[in-house]
N, C-alpha and C positions, 0 to 999 in steps of 0.2 A: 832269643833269636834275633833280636835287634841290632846285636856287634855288628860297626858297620864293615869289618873286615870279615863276613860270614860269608860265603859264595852263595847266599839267597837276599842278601842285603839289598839287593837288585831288584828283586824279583814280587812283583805286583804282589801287594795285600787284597784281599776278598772276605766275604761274610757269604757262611752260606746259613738257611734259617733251617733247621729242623724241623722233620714233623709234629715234631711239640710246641715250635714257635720260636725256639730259644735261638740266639744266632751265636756259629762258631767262626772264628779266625782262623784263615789260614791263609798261603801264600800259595799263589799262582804255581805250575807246572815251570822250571828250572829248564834252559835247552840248551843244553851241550853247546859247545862251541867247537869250530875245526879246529883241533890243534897244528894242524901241519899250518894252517896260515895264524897263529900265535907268532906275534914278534917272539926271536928268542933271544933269551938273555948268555945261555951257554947249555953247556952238557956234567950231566953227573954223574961218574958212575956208581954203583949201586957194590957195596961192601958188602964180607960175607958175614952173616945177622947182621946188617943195616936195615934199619926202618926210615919210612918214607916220612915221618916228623924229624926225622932226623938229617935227614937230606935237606926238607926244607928249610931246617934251621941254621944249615950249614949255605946253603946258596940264598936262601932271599931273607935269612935271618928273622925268622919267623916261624915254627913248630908246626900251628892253625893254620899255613897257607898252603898245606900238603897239598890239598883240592885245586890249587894252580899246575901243579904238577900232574895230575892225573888230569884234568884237561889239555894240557899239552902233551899228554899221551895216548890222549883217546882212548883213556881206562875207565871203566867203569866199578872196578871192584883194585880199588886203591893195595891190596897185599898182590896182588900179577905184577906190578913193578919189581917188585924187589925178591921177588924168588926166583931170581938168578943172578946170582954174584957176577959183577963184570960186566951189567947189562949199563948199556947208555941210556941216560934219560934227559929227556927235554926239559931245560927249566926255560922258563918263558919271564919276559919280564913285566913285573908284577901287574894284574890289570886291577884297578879297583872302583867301582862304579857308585855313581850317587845313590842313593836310597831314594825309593819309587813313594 
């Protein structure tokens, strides 16, 4: 989970301790971003069986950066993009943040 192109790359490290003692890793709570104010890079539309790695591989050349996509769409469940052939979708240009 360290890929620094992972969309929690971002997103604060934490320890919580158990009530056995032990402490676990985890990463902070992730917060949406408004896609409608995402720079955008262009529009794509959505083929019939198109998938959304497949979009992204074709606009920001990358499979893994589907999740750019679905926050420039204000989607939460990444398959609603694309079951509908012919739909536009926001492709935004690429944001990518230092590690916290």
């Amino acid at each position: 989970m360290d890929d620094p192109n992972s969309r929690y790359s971002a997103t604060e490290r934490a320890i919580y301790t158990g009530p056995d003692g032990r402490p676990v890793a985890y990463r902070r709570r992730r917060f949406l971003p408004q896609g409608e104010r995402m720079p955008l890079l262009g529009e794509a539309a959505v083929g019939i069986a198109d998938r959304l790695d497949l979009i992204a591989n074709r606009a920001l050349g990358d499979p893994l950066q589907f999740w750019q996509i679905c926050d420039a769409n204000n989607a939460l469940n990444p398959f609603d993009l694309t079951a509908e052939p012919g739909r536009l979708l926001r492709v935004p240009v690429p944001q990518f943040e230092e590690p916290r």
